[in-house]
N, C-alpha and C positions, 0 to 999 in steps of 0.2 A: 504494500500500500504506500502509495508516496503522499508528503505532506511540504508545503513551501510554506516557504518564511517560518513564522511560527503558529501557522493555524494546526488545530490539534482536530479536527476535519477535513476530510473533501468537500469540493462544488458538489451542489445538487444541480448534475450537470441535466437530469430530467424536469427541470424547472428554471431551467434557464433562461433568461427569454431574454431575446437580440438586442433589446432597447436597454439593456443593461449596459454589454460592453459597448452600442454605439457612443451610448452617453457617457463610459468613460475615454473612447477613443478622440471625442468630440475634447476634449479637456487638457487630450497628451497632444494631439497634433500641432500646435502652435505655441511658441511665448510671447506672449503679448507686450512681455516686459521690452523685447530684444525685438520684436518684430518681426520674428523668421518662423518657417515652417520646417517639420519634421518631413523625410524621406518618406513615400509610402512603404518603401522595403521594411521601414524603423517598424513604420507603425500596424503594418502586417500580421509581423510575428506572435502580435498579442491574438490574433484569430487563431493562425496556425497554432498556437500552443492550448487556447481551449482546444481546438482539434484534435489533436494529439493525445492530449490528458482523458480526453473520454473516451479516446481506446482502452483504454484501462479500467473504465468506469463499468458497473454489472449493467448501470443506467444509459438509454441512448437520449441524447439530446432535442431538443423537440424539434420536431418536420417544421416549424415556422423559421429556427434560430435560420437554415440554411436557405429558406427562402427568404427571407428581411435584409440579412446579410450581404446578398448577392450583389445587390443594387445599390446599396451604400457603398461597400468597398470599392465599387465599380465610380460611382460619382464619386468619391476620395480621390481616389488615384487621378482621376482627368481633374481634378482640380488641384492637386501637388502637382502635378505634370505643368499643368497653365502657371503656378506662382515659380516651378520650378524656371519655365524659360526666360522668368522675368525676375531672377538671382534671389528670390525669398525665400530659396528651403537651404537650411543646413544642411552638409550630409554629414554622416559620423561614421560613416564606412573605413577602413583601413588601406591605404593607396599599396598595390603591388611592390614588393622588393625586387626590382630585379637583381638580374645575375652579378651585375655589376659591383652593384649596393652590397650587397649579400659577400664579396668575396671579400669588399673594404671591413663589413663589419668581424668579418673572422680575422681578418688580420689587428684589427682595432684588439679584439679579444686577447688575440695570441699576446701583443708588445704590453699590454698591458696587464697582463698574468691575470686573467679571469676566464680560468679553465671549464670553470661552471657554463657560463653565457655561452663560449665557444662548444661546447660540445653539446647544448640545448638547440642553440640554433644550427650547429650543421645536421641531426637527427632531426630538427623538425625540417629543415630545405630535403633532406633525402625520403625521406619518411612521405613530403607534401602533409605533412599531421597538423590541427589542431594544436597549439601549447598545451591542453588538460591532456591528452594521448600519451604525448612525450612525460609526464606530469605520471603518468601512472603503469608507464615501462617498470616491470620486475625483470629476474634473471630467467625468467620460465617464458621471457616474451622473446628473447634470441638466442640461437645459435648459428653453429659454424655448419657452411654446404658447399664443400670445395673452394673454393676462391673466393665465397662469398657470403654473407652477416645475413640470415633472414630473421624480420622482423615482424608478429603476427601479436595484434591488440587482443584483450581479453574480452573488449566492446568496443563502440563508438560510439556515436552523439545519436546514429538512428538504428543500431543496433543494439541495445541493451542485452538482450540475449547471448550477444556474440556467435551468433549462426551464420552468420556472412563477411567475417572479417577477413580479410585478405593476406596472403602472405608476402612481403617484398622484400626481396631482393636487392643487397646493400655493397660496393663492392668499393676496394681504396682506388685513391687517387694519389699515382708517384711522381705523377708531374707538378704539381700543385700540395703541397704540404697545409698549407690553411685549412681548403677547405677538403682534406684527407678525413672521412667517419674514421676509418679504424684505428689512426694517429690520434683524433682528437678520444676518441671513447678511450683506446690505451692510455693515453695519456692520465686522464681522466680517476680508470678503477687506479690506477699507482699509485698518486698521490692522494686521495681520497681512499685509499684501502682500508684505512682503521672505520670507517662506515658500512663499513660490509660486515662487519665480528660483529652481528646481530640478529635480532629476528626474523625481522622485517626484510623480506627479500626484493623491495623497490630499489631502483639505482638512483634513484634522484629523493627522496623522501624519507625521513624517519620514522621509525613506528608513529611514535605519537605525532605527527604529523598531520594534519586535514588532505582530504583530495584536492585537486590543484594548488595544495600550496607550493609546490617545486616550479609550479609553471606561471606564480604569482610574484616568487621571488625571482625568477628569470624573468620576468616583463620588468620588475625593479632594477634588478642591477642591469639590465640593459640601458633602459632610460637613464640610468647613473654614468655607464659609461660612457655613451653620447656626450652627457655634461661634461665629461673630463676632457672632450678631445677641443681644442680651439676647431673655431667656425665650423662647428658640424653640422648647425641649421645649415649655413650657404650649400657644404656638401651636400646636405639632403636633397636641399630645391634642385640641385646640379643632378641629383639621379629622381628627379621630377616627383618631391615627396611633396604634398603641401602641407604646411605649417597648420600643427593639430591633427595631419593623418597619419603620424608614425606610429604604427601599431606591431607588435609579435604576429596579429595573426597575415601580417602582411607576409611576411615569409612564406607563407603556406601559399597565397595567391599569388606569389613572384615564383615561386616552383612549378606549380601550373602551366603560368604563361610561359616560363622558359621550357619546358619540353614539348608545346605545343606551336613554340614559335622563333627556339633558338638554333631548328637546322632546316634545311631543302626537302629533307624526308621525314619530319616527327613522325613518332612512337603514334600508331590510332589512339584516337579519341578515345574510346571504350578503355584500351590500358592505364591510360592517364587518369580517367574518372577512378578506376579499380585502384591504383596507385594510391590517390588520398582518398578514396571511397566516398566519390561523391554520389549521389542520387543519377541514374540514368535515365530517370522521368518515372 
């Protein structure tokens, strides 16, 4: 049974009725204070997660929520889309890392001895993972397969069950030391060995640690070491970041776009989706 925040219940999601969450969507889409509008993608997710949540539910939703719904979210969207071309929506989306960005930040990592960040971000760029993914790597999630590191989640974000996780395939780089997985993880269990004479069979996480806290503290000291490097904003804009869209999960969507757009012949589409297991519709 799942429970959020701190309600010590579920939705009576068979008593639901759509002028509930219009009237709070009605409330989130805009700041009045700032004058700007929210993303319809932002403000979406609050549907899709009742959605989702009442799969779980013994209860089904009432036949009205999905009829009332339709036609709201439908006139939302063409009117964020209208404020949007006339500069009044924020977005809070995370701007792609490319390959680029992505080899300065391991190298930023290596010179300045933050073996942690360096070997988070090169498993989530090979991986294509989420930060929580990476976040909840134990020793039962890789081994050795000839020349090569496979890597297979216990779940994901739309697999809880873990019946469709994927297995990928991780292999070094001798040309390039930075962004080398098996240099930066080696590197990594050696001087952090004394974290492993424990329980808790996570590589990034202590027992008593929370879920995503490893990939809370890697979104921290990332942003931290940005701050340390002189002009790292100007670098950023120079690999087309905008200011307020530096995010971890940008990594994931600069891995993406770099195997599906950094040679003559990319990998299908289909392996790339399987890769960071995204939805194929």
């Amino acid at each position: 049974r799942r429970h959020y925040h701190k309600a010590t219940h579920d939705f009576y999601f068979q008593k639901l009725p759509a002028s509930v969450l219009q009237s709070f969507l009605s409330s989130q889409w805009k700041d009045k204070e700032k004058g700007i509008k929210y993303t319809f993608d932002h403000l979406r997710k609050y549907h899709d997660a009742i959605l989702k949540c009442a799969e779980f539910s013994p209860y089904n939703l009432p036949r009205s929520y999905g009829i009332e719904m339709r036609p709201y979210l439908d006139n939302l969207e063409k009117e964020l889309a209208d404020a949007k071309s006339d500069g009044k929506v924020t977005e809070q989306d995370a701007d792609p890392i490319c390959f680029g960005l992505y080899k300065q930040l391991c190298i930023w990592a290596v010179m300045t001895g933050r073996v942690f960040v360096w070997v988070f971000l090169v498993l989530q760029w090979n991986l294509m993972a989420r930060p929580m993914n990476v976040d909840g790597i134990s020793f039962q999630n890789f081994w050795a397969n000839g020349d090569s590191v496979v890597f297979k989640y216990n779940t994901n974000k739309k697999d809880r069950k873990g019946a469709n996780t994927t297995e990928k395939h991780c292999y070094a780089n001798p040309e390039n030391p930075f962004i080398c997985l098996f240099l930066a993880l080696g590197c990594y269990l050696c001087i952090f060995q004394q974290k492993f004479d424990r329980d808790c069979n996570k590589v990034f996480r202590a027992q008593s640690q929370k879920e995503k806290s490893a990939s809370s503290s890697f979104s921290k000291a990332l942003k931290k070491m940005l701050m340390s490097i002189k002009d790292s904003a100007l670098k950023l804009q120079e690999f087309s970041i905008r200011d307020g869209h530096f995010h971890p999960h940008g990594v994931r969507k600069g891995s993406g776009t770099h195997a599906t757009t950094g040679s003559m012949e990319p990998p299908p589409i289909p392996s790339v989706l399987l890769r960071g297991e995204w939805s194929m519709g």
